[in-house]
PDB file of N, H, CA, C and O in Angstrom:
ATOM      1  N   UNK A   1      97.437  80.475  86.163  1.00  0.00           N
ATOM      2  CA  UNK A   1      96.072  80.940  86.100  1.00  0.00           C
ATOM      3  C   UNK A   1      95.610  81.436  87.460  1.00  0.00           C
ATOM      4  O   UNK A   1      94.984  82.491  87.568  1.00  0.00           O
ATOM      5  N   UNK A   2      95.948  80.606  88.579  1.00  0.00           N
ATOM      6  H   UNK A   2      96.457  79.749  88.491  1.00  0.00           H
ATOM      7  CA  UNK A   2      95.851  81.317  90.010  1.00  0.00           C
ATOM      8  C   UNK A   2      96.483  82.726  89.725  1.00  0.00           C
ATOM      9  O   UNK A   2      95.555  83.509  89.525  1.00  0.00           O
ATOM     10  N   UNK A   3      97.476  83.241  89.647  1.00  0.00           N
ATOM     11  H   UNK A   3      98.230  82.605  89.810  1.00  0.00           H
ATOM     12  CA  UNK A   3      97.417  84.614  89.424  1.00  0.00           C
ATOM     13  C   UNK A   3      96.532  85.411  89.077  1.00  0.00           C
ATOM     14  O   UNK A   3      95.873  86.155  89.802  1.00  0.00           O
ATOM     15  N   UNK A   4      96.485  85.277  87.906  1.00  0.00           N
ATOM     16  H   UNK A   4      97.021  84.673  87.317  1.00  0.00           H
ATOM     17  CA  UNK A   4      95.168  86.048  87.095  1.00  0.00           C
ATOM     18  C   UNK A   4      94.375  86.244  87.965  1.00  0.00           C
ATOM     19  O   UNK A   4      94.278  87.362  88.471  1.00  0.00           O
ATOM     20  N   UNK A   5      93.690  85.311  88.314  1.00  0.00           N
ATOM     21  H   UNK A   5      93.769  84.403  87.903  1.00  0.00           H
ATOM     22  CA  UNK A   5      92.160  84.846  89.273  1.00  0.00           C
ATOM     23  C   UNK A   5      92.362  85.642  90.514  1.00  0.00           C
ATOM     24  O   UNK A   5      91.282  85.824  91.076  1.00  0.00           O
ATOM     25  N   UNK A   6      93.466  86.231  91.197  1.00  0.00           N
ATOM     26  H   UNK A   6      94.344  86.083  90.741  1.00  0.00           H
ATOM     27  CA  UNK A   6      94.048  86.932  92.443  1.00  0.00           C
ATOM     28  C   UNK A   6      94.042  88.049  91.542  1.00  0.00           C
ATOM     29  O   UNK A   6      93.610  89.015  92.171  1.00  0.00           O
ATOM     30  N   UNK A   7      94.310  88.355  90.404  1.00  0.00           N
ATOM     31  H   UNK A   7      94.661  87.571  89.893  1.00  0.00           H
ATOM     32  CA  UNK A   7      94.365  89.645  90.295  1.00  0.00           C
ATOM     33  C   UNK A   7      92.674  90.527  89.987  1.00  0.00           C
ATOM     34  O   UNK A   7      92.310  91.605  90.457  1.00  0.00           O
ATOM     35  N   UNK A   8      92.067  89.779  89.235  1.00  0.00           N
ATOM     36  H   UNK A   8      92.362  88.903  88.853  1.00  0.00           H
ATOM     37  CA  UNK A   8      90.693  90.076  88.414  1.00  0.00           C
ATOM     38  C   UNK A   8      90.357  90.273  90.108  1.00  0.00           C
ATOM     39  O   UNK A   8      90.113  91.385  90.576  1.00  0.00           O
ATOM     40  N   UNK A   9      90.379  89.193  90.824  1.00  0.00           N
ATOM     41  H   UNK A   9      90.577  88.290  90.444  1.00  0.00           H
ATOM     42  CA  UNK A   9      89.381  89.350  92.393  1.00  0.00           C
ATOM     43  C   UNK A   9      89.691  90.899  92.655  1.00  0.00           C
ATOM     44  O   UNK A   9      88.892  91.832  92.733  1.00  0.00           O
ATOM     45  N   UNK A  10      91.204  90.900  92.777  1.00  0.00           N
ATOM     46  H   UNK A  10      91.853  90.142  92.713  1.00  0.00           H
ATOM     47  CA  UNK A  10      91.957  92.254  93.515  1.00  0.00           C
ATOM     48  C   UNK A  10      90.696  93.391  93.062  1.00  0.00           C
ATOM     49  O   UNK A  10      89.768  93.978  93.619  1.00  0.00           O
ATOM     50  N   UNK A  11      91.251  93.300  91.807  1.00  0.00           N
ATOM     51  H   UNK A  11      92.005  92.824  91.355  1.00  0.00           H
ATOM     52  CA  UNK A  11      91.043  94.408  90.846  1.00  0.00           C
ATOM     53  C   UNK A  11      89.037  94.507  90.735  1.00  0.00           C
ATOM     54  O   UNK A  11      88.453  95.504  90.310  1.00  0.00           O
ATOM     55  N   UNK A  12      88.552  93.634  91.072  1.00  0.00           N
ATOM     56  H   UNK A  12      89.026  92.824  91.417  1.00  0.00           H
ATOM     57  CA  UNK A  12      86.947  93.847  91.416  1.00  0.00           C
ATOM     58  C   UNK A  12      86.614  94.116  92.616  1.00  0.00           C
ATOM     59  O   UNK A  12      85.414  93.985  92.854  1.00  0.00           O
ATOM     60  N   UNK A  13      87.535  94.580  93.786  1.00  0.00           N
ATOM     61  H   UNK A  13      88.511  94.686  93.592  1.00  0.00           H
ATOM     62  CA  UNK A  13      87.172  94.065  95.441  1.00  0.00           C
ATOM     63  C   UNK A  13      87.428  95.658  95.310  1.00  0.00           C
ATOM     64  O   UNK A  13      86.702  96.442  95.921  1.00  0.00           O
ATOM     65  N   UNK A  14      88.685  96.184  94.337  1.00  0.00           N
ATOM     66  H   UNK A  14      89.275  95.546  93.841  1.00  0.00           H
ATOM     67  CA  UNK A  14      88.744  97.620  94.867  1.00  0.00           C
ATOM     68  C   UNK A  14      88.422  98.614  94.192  1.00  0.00           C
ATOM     69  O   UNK A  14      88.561  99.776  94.575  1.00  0.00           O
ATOM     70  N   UNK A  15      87.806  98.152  92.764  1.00  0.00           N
ATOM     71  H   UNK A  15      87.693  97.208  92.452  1.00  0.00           H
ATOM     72  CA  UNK A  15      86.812  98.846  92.325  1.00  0.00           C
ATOM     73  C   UNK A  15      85.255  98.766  92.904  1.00  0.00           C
ATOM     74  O   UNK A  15      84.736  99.774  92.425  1.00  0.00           O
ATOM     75  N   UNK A  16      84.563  98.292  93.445  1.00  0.00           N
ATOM     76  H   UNK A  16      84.984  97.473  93.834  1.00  0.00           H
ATOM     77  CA  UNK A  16      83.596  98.099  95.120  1.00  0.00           C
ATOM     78  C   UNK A  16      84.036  98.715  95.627  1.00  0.00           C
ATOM     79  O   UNK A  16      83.370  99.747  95.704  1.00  0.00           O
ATOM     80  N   UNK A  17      85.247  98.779  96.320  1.00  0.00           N
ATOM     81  H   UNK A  17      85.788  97.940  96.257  1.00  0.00           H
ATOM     82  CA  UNK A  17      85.523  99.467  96.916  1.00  0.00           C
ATOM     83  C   UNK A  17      85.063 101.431  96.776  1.00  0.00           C
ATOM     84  O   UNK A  17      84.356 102.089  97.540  1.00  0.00           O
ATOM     85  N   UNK A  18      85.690 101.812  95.696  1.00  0.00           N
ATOM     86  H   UNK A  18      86.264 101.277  95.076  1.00  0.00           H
ATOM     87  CA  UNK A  18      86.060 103.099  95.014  1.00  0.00           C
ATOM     88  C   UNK A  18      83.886 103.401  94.642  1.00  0.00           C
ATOM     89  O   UNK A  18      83.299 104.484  94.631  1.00  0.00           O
ATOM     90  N   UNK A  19      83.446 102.370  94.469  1.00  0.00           N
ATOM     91  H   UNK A  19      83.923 101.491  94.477  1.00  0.00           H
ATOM     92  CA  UNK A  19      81.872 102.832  93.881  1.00  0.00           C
ATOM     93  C   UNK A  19      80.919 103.018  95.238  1.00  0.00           C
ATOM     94  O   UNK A  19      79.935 103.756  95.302  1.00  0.00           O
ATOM     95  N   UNK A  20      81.514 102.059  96.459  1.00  0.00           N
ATOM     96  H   UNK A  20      82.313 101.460  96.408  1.00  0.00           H
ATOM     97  CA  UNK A  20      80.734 102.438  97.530  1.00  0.00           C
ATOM     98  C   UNK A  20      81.440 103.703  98.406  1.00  0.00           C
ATOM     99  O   UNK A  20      80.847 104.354  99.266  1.00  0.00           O
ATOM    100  N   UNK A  21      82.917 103.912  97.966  1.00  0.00           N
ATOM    101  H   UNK A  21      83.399 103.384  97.268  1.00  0.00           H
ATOM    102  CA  UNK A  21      82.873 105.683  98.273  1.00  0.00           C
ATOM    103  C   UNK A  21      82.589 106.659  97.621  1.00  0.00           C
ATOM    104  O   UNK A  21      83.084 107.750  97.905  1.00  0.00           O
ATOM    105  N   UNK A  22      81.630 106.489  96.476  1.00  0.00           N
ATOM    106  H   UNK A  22      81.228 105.603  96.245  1.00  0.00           H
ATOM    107  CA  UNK A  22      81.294 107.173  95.892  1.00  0.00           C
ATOM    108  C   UNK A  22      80.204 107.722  96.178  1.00  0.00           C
ATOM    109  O   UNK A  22      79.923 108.919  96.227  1.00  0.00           O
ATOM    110  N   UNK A  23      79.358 106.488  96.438  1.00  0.00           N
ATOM    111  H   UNK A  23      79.586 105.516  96.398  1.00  0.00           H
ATOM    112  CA  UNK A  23      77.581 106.418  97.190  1.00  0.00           C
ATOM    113  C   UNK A  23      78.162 106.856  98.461  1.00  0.00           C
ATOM    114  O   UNK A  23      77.641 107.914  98.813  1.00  0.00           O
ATOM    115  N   UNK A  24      78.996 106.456  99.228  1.00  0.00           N
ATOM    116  H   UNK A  24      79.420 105.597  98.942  1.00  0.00           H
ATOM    117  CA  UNK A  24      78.892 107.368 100.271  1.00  0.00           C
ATOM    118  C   UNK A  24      79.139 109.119 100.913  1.00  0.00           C
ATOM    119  O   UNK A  24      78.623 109.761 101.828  1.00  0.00           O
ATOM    120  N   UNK A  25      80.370 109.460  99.710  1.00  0.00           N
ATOM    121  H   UNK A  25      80.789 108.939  98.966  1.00  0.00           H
ATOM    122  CA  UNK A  25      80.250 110.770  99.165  1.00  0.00           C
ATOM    123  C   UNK A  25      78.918 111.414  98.983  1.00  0.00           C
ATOM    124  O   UNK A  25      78.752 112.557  99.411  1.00  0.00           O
ATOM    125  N   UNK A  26      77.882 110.726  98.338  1.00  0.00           N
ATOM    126  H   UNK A  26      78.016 109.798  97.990  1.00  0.00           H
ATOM    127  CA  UNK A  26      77.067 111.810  97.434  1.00  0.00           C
ATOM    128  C   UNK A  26      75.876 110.945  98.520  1.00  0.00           C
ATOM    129  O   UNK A  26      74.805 110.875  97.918  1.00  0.00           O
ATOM    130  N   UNK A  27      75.808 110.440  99.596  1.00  0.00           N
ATOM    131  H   UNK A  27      76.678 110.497 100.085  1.00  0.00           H
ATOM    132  CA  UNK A  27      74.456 110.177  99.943  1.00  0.00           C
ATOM    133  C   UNK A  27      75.043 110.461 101.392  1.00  0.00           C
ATOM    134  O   UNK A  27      74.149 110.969 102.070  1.00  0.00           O
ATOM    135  N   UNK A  28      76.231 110.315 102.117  1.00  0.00           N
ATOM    136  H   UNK A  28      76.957 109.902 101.567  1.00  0.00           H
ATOM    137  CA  UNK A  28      75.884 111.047 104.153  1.00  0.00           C
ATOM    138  C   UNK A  28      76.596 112.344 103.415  1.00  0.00           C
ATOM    139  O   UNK A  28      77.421 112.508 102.516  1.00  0.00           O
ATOM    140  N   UNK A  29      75.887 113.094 104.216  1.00  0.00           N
ATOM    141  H   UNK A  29      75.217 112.962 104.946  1.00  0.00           H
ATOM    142  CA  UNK A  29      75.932 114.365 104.429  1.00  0.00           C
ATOM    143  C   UNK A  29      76.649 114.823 105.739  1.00  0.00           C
ATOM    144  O   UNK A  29      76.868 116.031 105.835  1.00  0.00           O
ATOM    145  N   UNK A  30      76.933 114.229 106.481  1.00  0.00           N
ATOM    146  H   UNK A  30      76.755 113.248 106.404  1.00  0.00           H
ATOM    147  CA  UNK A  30      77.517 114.461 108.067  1.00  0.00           C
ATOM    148  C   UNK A  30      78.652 114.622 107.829  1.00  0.00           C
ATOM    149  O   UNK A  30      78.916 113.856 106.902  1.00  0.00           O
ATOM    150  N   UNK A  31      79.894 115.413 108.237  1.00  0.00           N
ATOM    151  H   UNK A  31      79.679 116.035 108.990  1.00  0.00           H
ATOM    152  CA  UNK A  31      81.052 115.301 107.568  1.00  0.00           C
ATOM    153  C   UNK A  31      81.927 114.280 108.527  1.00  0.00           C
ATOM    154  O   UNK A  31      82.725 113.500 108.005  1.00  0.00           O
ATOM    155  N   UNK A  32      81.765 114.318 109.740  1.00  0.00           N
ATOM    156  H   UNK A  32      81.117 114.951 110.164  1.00  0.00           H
ATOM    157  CA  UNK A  32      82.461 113.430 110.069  1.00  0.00           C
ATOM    158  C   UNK A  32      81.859 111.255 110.125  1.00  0.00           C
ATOM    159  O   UNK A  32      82.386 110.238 110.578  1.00  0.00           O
ATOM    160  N   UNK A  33      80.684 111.534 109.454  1.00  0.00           N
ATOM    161  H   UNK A  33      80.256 112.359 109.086  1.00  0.00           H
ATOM    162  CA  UNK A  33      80.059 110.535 109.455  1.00  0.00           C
ATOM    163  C   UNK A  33      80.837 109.614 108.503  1.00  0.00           C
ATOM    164  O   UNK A  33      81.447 108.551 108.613  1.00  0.00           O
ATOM    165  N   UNK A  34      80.496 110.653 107.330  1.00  0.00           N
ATOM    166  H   UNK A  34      80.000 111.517 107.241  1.00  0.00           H
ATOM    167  CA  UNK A  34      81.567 110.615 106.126  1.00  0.00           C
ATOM    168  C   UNK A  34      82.961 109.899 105.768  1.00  0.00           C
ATOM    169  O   UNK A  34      83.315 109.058 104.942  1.00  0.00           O
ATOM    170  N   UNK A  35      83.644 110.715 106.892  1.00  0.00           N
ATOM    171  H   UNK A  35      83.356 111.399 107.563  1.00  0.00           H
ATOM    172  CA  UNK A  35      84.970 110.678 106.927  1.00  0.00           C
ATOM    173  C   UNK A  35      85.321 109.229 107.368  1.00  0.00           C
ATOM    174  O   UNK A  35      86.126 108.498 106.790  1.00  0.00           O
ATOM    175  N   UNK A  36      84.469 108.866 108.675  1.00  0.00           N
ATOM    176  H   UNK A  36      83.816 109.459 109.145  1.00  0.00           H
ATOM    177  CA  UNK A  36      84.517 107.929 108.836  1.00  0.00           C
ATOM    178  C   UNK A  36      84.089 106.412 108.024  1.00  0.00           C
ATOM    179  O   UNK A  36      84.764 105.422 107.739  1.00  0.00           O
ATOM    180  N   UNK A  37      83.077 106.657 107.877  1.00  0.00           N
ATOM    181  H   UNK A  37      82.529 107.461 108.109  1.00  0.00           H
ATOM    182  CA  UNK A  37      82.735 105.630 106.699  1.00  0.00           C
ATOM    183  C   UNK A  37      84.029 105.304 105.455  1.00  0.00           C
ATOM    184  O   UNK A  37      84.148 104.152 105.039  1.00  0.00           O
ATOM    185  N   UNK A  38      84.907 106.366 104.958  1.00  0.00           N
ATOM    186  H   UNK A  38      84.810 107.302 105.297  1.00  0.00           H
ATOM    187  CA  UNK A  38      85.464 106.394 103.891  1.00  0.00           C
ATOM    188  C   UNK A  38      87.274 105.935 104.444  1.00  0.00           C
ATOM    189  O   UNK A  38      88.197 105.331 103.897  1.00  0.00           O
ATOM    190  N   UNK A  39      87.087 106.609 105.786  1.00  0.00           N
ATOM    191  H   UNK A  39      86.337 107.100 106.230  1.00  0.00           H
ATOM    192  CA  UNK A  39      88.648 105.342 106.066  1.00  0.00           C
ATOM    193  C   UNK A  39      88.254 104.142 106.560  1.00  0.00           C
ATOM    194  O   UNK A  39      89.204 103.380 106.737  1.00  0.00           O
ATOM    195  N   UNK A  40      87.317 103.755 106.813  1.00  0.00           N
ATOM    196  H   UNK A  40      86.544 104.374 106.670  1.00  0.00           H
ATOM    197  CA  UNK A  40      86.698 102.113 107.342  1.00  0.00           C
ATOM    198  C   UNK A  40      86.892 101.094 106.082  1.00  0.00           C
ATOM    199  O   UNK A  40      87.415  99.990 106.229  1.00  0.00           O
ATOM    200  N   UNK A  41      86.289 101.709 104.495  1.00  0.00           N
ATOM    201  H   UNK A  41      85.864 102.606 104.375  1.00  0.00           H
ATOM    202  CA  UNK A  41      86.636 101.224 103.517  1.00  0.00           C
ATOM    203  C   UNK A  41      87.588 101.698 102.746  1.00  0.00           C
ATOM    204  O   UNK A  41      87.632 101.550 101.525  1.00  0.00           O
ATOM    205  N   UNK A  42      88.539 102.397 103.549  1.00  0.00           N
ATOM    206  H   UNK A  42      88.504 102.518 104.541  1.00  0.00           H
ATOM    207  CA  UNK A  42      90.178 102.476 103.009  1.00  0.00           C
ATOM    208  C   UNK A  42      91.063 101.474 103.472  1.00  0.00           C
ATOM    209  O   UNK A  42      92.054 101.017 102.902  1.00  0.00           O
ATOM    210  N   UNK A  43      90.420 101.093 104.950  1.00  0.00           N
ATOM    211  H   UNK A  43      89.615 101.465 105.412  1.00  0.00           H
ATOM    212  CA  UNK A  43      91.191 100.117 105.601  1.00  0.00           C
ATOM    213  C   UNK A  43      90.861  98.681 104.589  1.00  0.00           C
ATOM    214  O   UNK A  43      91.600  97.956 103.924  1.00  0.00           O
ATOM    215  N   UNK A  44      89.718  98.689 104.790  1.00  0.00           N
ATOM    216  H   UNK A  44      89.118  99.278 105.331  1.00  0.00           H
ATOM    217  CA  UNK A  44      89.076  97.405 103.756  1.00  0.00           C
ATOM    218  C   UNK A  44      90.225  97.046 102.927  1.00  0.00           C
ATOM    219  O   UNK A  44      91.055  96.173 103.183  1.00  0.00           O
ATOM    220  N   UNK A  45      90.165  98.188 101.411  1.00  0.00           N
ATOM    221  H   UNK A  45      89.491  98.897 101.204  1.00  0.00           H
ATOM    222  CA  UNK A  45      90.670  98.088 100.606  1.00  0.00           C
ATOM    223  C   UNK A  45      92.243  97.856 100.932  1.00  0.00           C
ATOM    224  O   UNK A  45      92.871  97.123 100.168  1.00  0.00           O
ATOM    225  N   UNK A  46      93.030  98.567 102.252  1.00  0.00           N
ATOM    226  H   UNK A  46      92.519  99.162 102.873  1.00  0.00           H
ATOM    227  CA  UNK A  46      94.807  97.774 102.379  1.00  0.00           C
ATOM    228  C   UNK A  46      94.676  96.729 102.860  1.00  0.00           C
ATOM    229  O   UNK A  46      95.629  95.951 102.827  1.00  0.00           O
ATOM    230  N   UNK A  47      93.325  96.312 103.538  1.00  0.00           N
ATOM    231  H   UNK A  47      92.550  96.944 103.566  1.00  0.00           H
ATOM    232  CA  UNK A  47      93.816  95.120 103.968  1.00  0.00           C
ATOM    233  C   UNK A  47      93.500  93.647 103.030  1.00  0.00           C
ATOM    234  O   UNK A  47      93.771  92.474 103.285  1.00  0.00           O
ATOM    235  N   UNK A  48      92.784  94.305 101.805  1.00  0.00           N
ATOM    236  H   UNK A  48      92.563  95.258 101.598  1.00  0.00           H
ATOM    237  CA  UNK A  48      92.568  93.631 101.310  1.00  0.00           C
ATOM    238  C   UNK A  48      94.102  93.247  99.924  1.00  0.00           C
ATOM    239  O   UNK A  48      94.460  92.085  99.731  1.00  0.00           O
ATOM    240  N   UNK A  49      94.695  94.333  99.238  1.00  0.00           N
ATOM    241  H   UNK A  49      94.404  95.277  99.395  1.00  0.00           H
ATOM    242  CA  UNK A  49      95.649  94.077  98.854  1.00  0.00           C
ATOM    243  C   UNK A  49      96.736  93.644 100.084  1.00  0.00           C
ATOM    244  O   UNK A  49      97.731  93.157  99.547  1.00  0.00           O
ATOM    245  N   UNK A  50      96.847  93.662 101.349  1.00  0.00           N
ATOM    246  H   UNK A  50      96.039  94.057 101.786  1.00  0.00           H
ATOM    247  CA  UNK A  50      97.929  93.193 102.074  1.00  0.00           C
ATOM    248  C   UNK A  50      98.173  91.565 101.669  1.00  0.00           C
ATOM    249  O   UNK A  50      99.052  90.838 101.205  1.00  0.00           O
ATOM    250  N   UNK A  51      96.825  91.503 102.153  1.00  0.00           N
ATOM    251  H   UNK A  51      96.111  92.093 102.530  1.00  0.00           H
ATOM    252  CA  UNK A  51      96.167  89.980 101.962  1.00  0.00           C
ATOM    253  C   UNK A  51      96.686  89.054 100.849  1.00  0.00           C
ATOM    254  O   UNK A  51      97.139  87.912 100.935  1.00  0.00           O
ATOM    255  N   UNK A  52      96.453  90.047  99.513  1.00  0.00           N
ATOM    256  H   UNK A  52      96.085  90.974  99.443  1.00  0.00           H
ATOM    257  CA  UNK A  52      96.681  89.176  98.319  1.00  0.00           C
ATOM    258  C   UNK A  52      98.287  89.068  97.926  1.00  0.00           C
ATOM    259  O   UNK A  52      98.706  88.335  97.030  1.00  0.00           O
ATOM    260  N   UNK A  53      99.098  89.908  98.735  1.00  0.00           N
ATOM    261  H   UNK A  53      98.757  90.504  99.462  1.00  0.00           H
ATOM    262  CA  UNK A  53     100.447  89.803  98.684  1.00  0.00           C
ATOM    263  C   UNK A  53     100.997  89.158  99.503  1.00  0.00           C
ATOM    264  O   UNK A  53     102.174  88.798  99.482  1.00  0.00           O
ATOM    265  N   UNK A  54     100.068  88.914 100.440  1.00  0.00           N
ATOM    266  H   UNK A  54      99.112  89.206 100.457  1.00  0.00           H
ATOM    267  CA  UNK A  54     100.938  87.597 101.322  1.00  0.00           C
ATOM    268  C   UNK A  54     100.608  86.557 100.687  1.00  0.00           C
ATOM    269  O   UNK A  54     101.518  85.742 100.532  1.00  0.00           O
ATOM    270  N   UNK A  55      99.106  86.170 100.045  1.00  0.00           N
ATOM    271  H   UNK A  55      98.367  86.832 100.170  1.00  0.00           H
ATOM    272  CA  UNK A  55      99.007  84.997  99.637  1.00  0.00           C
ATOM    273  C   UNK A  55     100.121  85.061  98.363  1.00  0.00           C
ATOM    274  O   UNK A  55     101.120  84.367  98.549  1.00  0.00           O
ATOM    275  N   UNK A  56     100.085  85.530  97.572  1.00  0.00           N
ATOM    276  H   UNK A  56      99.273  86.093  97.421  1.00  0.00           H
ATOM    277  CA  UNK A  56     101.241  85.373  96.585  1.00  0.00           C
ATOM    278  C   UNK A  56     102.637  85.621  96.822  1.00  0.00           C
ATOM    279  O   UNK A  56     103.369  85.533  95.836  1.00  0.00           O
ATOM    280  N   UNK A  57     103.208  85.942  98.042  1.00  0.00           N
ATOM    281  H   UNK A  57     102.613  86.014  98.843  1.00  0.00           H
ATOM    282  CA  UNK A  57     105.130  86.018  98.250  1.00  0.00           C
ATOM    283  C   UNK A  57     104.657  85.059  99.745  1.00  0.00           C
ATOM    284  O   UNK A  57     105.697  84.767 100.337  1.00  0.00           O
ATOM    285  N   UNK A  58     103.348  84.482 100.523  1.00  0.00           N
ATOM    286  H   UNK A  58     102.504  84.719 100.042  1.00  0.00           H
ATOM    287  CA  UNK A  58     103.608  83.863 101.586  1.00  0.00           C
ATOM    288  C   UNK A  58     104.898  82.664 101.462  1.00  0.00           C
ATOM    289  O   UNK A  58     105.878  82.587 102.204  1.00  0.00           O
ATOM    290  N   UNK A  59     104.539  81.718 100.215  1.00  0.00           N
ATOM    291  H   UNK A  59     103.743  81.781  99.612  1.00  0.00           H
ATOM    292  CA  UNK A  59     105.252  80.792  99.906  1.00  0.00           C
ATOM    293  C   UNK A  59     106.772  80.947  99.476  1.00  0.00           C
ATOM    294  O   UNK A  59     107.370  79.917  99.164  1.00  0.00           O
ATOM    295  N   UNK A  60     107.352  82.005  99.444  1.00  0.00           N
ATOM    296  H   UNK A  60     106.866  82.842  99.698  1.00  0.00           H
ATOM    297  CA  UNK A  60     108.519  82.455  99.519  1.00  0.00           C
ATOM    298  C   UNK A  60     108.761  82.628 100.702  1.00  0.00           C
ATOM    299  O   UNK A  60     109.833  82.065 100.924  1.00  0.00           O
ATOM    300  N   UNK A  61     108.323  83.156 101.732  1.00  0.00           N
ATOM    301  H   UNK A  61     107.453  83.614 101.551  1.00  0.00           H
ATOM    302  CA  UNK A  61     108.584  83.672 103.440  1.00  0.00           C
ATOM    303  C   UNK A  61     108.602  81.686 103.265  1.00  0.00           C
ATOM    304  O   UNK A  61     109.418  81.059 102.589  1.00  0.00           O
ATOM    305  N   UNK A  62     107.971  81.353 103.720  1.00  0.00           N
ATOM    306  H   UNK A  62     107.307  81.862 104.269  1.00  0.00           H
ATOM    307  CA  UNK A  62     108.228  79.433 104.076  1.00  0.00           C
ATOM    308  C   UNK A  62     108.847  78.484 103.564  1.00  0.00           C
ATOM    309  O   UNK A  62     108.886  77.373 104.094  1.00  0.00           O
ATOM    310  N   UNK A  63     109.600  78.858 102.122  1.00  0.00           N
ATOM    311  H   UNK A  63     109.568  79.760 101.691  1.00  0.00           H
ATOM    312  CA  UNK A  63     110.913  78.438 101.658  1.00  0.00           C
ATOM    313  C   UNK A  63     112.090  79.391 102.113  1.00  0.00           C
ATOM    314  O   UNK A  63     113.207  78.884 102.221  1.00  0.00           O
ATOM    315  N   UNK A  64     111.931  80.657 102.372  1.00  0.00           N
ATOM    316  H   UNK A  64     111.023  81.069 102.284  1.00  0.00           H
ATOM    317  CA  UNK A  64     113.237  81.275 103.114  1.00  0.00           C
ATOM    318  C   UNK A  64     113.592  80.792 104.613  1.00  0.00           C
ATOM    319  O   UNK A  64     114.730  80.645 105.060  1.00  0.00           O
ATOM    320  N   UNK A  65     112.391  80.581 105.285  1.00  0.00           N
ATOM    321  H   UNK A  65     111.467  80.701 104.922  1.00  0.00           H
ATOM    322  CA  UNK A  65     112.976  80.249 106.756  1.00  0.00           C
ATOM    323  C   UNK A  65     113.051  78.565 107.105  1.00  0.00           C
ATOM    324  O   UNK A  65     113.394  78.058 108.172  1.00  0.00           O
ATOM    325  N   UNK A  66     112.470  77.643 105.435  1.00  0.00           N
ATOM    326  H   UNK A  66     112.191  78.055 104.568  1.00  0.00           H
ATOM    327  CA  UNK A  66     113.150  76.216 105.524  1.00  0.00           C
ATOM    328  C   UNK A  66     114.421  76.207 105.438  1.00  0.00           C
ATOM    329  O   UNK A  66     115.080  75.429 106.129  1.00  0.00           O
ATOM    330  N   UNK A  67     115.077  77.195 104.449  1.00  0.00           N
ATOM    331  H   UNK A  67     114.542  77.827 103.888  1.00  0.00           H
ATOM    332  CA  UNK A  67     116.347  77.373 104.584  1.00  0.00           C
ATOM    333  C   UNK A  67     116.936  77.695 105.116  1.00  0.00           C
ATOM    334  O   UNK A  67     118.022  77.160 105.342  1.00  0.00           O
ATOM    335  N   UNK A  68     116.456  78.964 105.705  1.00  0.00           N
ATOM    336  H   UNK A  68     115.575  79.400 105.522  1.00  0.00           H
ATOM    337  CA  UNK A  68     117.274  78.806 107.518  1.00  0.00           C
ATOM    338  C   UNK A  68     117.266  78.265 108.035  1.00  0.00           C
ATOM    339  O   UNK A  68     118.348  78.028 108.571  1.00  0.00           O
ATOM    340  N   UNK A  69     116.374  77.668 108.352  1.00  0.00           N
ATOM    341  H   UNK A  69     115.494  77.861 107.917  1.00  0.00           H
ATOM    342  CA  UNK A  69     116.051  76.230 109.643  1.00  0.00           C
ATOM    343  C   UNK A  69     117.417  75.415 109.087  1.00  0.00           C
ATOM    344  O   UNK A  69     118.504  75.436 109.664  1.00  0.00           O
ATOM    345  N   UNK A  70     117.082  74.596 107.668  1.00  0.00           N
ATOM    346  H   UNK A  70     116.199  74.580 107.199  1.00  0.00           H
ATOM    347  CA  UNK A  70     118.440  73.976 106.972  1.00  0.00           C
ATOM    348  C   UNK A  70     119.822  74.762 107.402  1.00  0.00           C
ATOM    349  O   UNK A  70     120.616  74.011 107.968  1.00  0.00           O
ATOM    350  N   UNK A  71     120.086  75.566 107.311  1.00  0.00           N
ATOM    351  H   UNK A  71     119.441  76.176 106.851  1.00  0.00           H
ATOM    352  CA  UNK A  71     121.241  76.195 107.417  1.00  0.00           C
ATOM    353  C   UNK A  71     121.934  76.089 108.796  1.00  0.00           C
ATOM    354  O   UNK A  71     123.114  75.888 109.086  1.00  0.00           O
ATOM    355  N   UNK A  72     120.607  76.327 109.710  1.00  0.00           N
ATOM    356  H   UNK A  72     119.649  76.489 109.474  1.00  0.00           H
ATOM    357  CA  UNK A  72     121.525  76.064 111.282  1.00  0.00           C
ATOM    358  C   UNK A  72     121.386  74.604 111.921  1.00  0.00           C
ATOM    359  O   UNK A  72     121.712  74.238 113.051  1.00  0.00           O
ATOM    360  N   UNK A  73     120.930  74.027 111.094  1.00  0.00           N
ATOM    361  H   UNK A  73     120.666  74.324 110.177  1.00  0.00           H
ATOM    362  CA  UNK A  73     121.232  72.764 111.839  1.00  0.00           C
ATOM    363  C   UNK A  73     122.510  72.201 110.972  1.00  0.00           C
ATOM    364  O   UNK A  73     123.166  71.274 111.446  1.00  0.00           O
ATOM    365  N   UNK A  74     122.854  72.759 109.714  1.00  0.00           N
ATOM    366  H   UNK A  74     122.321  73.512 109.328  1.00  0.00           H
ATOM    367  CA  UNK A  74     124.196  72.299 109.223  1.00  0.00           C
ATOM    368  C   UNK A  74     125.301  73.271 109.904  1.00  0.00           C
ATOM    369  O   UNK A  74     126.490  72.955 109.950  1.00  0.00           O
ATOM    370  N   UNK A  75     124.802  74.463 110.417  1.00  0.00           N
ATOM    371  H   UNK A  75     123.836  74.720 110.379  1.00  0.00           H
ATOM    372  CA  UNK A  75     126.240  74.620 111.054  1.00  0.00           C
ATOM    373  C   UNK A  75     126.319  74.251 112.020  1.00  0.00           C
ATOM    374  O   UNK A  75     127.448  74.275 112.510  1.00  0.00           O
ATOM    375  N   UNK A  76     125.224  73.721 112.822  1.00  0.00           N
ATOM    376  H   UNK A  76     124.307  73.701 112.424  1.00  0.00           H
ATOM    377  CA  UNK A  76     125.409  73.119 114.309  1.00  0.00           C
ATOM    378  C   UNK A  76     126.168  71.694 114.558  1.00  0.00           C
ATOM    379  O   UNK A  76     126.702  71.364 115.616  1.00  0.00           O
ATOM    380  N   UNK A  77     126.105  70.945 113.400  1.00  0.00           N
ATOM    381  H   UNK A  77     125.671  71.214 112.540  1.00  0.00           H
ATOM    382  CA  UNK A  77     126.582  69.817 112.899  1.00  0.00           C
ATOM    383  C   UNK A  77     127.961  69.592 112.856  1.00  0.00           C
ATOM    384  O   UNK A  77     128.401  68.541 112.390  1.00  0.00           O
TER     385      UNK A  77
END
């Protein structure tokens, strides 16, 4: 069920996302005002899926390098 609940969030954080570049499309008029505003919440939005893919494969990265850790102290042995 934690999945789900990571995904519905995902999937509501970057649709917000997509509706406040919309309002910002059709309300600054400046073009580089614009531009800017619209990669500030592009960044948002990767860093926000980065986020939810570390939280869901983090716990794989910290069982792969227990097992390394395991591994070189058995060949050091």
């Amino acid at each position: 069920m934690h999945h789900i609940d990571s995904v519905s969030r995902l999937s509501i954080a970057l649709i917000c996302y997509v509706v406040l570049g919309a309002l910002t499309w059709a309300t600054i008029t400046d073009p580089k005002l614009r531009a800017g505003t619209l990669v500030i919440l592009a960044l948002f939005a990767v860093k926000s899926v980065l986020r939810r893919r570390d939280l869901l494969h983090g716990d794989e990265d910290k069982v792969s390098e227990a097992e390394k850790a395991a591994s070189v102290e058995v060949a050091e042995s």
